[in-house]
N, C-alpha and C positions, 0 to 999 in steps of 0.2 A: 567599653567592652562590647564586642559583637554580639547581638542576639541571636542565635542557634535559628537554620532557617525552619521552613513548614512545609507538609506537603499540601497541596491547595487541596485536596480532598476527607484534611484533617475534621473533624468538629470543632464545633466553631469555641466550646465547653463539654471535658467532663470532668467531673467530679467526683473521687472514688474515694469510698472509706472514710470521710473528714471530719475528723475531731479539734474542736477549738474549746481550751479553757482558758478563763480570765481568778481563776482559784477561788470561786463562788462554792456554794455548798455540789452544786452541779454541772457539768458544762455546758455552756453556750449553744453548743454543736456536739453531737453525737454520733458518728457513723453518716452523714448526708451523704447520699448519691446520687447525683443527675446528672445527663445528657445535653446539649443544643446542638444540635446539627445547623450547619450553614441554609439561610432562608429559614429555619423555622423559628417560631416563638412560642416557648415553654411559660407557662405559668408559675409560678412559686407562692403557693398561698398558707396561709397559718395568724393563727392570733400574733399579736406580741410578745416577745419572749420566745417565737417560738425555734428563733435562727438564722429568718431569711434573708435580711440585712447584713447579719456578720459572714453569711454563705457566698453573698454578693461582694464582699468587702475581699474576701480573702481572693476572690474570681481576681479583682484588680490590685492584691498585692494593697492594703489598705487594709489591715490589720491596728492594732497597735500593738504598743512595745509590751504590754503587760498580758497580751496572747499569746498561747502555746500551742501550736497547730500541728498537727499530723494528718499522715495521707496523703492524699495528690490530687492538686487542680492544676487541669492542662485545658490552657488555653490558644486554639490555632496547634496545637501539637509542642506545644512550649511548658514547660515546669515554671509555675508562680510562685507555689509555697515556700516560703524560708528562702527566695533569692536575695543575693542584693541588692539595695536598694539603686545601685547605679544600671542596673540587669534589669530590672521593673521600671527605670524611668525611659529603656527604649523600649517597653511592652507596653506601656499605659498611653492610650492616645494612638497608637499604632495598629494594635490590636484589638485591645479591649479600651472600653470608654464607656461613665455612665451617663446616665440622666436623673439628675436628683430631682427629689420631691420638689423643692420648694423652689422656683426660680430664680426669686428675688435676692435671695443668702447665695446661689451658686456663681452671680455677676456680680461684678464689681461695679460698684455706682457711679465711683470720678471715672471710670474710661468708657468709651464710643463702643459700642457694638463691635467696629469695624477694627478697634485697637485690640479687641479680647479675641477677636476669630484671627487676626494675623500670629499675636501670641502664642497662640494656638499649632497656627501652619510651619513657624520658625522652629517649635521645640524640638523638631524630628528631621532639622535640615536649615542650611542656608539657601533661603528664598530672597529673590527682587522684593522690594514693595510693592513694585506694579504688578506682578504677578500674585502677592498673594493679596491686594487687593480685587484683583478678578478673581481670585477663586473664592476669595469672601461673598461676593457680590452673588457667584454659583451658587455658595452653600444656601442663601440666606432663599435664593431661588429656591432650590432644592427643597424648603421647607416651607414655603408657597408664603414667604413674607411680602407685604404688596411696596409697590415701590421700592426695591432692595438698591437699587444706586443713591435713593437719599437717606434710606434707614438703615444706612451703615454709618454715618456719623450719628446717628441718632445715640443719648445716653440710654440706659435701662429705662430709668422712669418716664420717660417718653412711651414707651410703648404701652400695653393691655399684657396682662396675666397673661392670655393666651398666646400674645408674639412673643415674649420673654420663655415663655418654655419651647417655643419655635428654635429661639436664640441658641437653649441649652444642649437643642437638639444638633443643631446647625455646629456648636462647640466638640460634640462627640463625634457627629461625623468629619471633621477637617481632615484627619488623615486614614479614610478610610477601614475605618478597623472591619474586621471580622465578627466581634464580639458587641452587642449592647447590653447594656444595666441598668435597666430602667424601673426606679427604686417608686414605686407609688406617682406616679410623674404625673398623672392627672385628679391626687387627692385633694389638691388646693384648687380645682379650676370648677367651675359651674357646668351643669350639663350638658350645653350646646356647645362650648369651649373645649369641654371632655370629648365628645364626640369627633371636632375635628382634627385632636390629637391621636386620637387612635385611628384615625381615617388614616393620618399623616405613617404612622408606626409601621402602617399593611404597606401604604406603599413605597415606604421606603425598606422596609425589607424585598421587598418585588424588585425594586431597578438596583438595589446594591448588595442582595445576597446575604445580607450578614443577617447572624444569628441573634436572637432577642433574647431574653432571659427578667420577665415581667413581672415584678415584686408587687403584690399586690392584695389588700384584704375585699376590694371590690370584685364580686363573683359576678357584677353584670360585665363587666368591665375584660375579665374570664373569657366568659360566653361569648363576647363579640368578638374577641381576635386571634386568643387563644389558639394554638395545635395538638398541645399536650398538655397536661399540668401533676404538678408534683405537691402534694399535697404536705405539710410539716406540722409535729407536733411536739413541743421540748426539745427542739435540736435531733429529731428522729424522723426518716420519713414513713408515711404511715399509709400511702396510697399513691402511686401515681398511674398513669394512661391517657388513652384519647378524651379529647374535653367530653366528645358526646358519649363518651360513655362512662366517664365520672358524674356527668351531671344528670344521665336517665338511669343510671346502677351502683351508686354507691355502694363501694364493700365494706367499707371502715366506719363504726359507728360514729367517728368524729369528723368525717366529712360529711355524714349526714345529718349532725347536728349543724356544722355552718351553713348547708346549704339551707337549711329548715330554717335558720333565721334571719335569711336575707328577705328587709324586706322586699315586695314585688306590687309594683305600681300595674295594677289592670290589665291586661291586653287585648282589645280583640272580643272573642268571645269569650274571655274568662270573668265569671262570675265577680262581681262588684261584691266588696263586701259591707258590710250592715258602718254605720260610723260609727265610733268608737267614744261620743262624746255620752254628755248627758241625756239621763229622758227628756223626753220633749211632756209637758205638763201643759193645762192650759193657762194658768198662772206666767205672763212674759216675765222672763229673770230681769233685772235690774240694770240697768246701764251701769260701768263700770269708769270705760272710758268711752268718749266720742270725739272723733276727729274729726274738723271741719275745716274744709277748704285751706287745711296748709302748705305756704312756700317756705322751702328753706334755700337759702345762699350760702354757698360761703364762699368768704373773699378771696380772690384771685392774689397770686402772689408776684412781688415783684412788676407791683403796674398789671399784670396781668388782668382779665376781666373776671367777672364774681361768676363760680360756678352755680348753677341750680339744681341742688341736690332731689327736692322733693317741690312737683308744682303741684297744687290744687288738688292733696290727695282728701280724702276722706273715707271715714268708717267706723266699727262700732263694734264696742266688746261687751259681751254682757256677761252677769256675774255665772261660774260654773261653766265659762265656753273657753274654746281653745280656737283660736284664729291663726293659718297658719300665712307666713306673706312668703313670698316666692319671687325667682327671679334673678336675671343672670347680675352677674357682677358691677356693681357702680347704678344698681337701678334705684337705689334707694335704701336699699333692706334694714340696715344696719342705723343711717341715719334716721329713720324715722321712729325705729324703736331709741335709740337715745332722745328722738326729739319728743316722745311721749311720754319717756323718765325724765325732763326737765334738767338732761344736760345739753342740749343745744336748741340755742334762740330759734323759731320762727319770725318772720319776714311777713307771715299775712298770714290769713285763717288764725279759727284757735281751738286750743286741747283743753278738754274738758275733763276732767278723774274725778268721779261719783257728784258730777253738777258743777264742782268748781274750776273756773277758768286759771290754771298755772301761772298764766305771764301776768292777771291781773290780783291776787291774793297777798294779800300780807307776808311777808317772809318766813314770820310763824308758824301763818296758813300754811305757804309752801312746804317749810320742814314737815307739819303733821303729814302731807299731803303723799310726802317723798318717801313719808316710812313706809304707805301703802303699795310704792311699786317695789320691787328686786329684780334682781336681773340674776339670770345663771351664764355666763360666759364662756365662749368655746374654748378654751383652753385651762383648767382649773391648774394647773401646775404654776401659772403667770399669773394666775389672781390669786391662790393662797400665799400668804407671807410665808417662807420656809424656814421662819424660826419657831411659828406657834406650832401648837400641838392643834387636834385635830380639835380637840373641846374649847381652845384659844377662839380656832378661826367659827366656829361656829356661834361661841358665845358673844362676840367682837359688835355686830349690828346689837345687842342688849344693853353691851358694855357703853357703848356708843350713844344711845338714846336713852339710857335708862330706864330701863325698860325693869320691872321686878328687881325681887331681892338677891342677893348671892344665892344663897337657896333654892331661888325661886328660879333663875338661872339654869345656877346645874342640873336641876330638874329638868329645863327644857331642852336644857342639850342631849341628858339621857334618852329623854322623850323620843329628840327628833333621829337621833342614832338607830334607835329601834325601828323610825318610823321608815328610815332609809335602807335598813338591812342591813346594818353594820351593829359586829358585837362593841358594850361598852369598853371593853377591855383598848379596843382603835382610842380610844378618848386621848392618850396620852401617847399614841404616835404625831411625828412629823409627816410633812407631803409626801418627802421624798422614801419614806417606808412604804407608803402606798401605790401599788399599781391605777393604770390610769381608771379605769371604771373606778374604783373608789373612791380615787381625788374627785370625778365627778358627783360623785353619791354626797361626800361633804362637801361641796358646790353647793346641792340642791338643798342641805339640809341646814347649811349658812342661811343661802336665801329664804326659807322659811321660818328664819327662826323668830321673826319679830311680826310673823301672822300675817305678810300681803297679801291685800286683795289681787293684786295683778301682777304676774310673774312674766318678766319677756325673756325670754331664751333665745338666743345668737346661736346660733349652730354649735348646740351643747354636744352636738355625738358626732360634729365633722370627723374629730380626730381620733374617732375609735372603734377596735375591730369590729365586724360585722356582729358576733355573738355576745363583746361587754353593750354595744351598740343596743343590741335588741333585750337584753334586763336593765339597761340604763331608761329606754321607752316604756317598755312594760311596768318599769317603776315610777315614772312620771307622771302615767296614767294610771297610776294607783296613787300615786298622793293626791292629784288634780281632784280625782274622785272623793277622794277623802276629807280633803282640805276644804273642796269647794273654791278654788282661787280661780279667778279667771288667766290666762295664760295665751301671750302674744310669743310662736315660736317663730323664727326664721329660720330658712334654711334653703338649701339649693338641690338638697334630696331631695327629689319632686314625692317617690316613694315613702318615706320618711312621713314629708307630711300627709301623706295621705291616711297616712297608720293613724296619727294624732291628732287631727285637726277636723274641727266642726265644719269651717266656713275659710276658705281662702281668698284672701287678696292677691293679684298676681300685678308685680310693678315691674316696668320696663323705662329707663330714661327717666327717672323721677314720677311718672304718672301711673295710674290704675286703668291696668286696660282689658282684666274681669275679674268680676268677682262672685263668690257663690259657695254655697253648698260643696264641702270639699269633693266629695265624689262625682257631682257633677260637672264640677270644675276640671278637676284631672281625669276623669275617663269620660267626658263627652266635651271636652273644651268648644266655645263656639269662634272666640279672637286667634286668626292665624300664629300669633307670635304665641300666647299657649299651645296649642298644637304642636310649633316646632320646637319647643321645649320637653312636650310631653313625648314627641316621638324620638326626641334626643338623650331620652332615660336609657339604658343596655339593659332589657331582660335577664333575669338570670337563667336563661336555659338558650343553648345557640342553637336549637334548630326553630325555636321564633325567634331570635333576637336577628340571626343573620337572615327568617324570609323577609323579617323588619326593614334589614338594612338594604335589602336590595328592591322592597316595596318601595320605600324612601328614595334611594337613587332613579 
């Protein structure tokens, strides 16, 4: 079927009047209405729940069947809503195309780069091979991938996070659309990797005109690229206008609650604030854990050579501190907090938990030793089993160690419900009743339910809005306080830790390359690779964040 043509002066999106129900107590969408003109990029921000995915979904005709949509979305000057589906498969990729979050799930892992961008080029036409293998080769250009004639046979996993969403980019634009979707596209990527995505975003709206439409709960993220943005609340809009002037005159009390709780890593001459940890006494707290001079390996696959995850790190937790480690992707982060909970071997050096050395301790030793670390993990939806109930997964590390009586138990599961902010009544909900801050709430109150001394946290608020984000921290640093547990967070929100963390580690390539005083660490850095991490943060206000970016350039 012919698709109705355009007039090139059309918008690139509007959206008018859009109601979408899935037969929930409420709908999804209520009334959204927005704008993209050609060349610009409009923000779309809101908690979860609040629309802006299903608003996005319906832009490209990717509803599902169990949606009821009303209104009109025109895209290019074209009707999407309620087409057929053989009508939307010459609009998708043509016109509109998105950029999903996550890279890795949007490529296919058995084919080539260069197999998924031909794919690509064919849907919308019979092309040579040799021809759309040159214009493969363009795209991957185009999206400043280095060596594009040999990393087009390249599979996915060959590449870095950050040329994989290059990849996804390179996939939307094959046949030129009008339209982008760019659905949170640098929420999985580390700072300095974030940065040169939305570097990538500016200029490729500059040399190809098309219109953006950026899904997103990061407001620094706003500030730096933003033209407009449209503010969402319940599937209602609640605010939109120019960025600078949503972000210096907030009218709607609920944008000015998100922007109040972003946090904001230093800038400049903005006032450092007081750290956030314990008082400092003259009594020195207690060593908890101490790292000494650890390597880790792990084995190379298929003959391959052993990588070196972590060489010769070292450092030191003490009891009532929060240590925050930092650091772009593959530097370490992740394994060195497993390799302090005594799930993966070290190679040299050794870890010490309140004096005792791990890898040389009786097994016994080990168990007692293991009950004193927990970990809270960035995705609580993946770690709670979604058949217990909430007082299951909390009660489970009890159950597990034997820890108290039944009694004694359910006492501590009330206990820690309280202690988390959650009514006991949740006790006897599942995961999937729960929105995501809560699932993280009974995350935190899992892992303390059998009293660690030392709590390592993996990018426990990666994956949540900016406002569950900021009472999911303020409550962490209310138990930390409470609890008295010492606490190793990771994370690649440089801002983030600087809210929470006493003393920072900053790892690059397996090594420490400073460390200190968090606030001296992130707002006076003295090692250039902190620096370009710390100027790789996006402010959240663009009229510093963009004199930032062109102090930087």
């Amino acid at each position: 079927m012919t698709v109705e043509s355009s007039n090139e002066t059309s918008p690139a999106l509007v959206v008018d009047d859009l109601h979408v129900d899935f037969s929930y107590p409420r709908p999804a969408v209520a009334g959204i209405g927005l704008r993209v003109d050609r060349g610009e990029i409009v923000a779309l921000v809101g908690e979860s729940g609040s629309g802006k995915s299903v608003t996005a979904r319906a832009a490209i005709g990717l509803l599902p069947d169990t949606a009821r949509a009303t209104g009109s979305v025109r895209v290019d000057g074209v009707e999407i809503l309620n087409r057929p589906e053989r009508v939307l498969d010459g609009i998708r990729g043509d016109r509109v195309a998105m950029v999903f979050q996550e890279p890795q799930t949007a490529l296919n892992p058995s084919q080539t780069i260069g197999w998924q961008l031909r794919q690509a080029l064919r849907a919308h036409g019979r092309v040579s091979r040799q021809r759309t293998r040159a214009r493969a080769v363009e795209l991957l250009t185009l999206v400043d991938i280095p060596d594009p004639q040999t990393r087009i046979d390249h599979y996915p996993h060959q590449l870095s996070g950050g040329q994989k969403q290059r990849v996804v980019i390179a996939l939307a634009l094959a046949n030129d659309p009008v339209l982008l979707l760019a659905d949170e596209p640098t929420t999985a990527l580390d700072v300095s990797v974030q940065r040169e995505i939305l570097d990538l975003l500016v200029r490729l709206r500059d040399r190809t005109g098309a219109g953006i439409l950026l899904i997103t709960h990061n407001l620094g993220v706003v500030a730096d690229i933003a033209d407009r943005v449209v503010v969402v609340q319940l599937g209602e809009v609640v605010e939109t206008g120019d960025v600078y002037d949503i972000f210096a005159a907030p009218q709607q009390p609920y944008t000015r609650q998100l922007l109040a709780a972003v946090p904001r890593l230093p800038d400049g001459d903005v006032d450092v604030a007081v750290p956030v940890g314990p008082a400092v006494t003259d009594d020195v707290p207690e060593t908890v854990v101490a790292v000494e001079g650890i390597t880790v390996r792990h084995p190379g696959r298929f003959g391959a050579r052993p990588h070196t995850a972590l060489a010769d790190v070292s450092l030191t937790v003490r009891r009532g501190e929060v240590l925050g480690v930092v650091g772009e992707s593959g530097s370490g982060k992740t394994t060195l907090g497993r390799a302090i909970g005594g799930l993966v071997p070290v190679q040299a050096g050794r870890i010490l938990v309140e004096g005792d050395d791990i890898a040389a301790v009786s097994k016994a030793r080990l168990q007692a030793l293991r009950r004193r670390v927990a970990f809270v993990p960035q995705d609580p939806t993946a770690s709670l089993d979604p058949r217990f109930s909430v007082a299951e997964s909390i009660r489970e590390p009890l159950d597990i160690q034997g820890i108290g009586t039944r009694a004694e138990r359910a006492a501590r599961v009330a206990e820690l419900l309280s202690a988390v902010q959650l009514p006991t009544s949740f006790a006897h909900r599942l995961p999937h009743e729960l929105s995501g801050g809560q699932r993280q709430r009974v995350a935190l109150a899992r892992a303390l339910s059998a009293d660690p001394h030392l709590l390592i946290a993996d990018e426990p608020t990666s994956a949540l809005d900016v406002s569950v984000q900021a009472r999911v921290l303020d409550l962490f640093l209310h138990l930390q306080r409470e609890f008295g547990f010492a606490a190793i967070f990771i994370s690649h929100d440089l801002a983030v830790v600087e809210q929470v963390a006493d003393r920072v580690v900053v790892l690059r390539n397996g090594g420490v390359v400073e460390s200190g005083p968090a606030r001296d660490v992130l707002t006076r850095p003295e090692n250039q690779y902190t620096r370009d991490l710390v100027d790789a943060v996006p402010f959240p206000d663009p009229v510093v964040q963009r004199a930032r970016r062109e102090r930087i350039r």
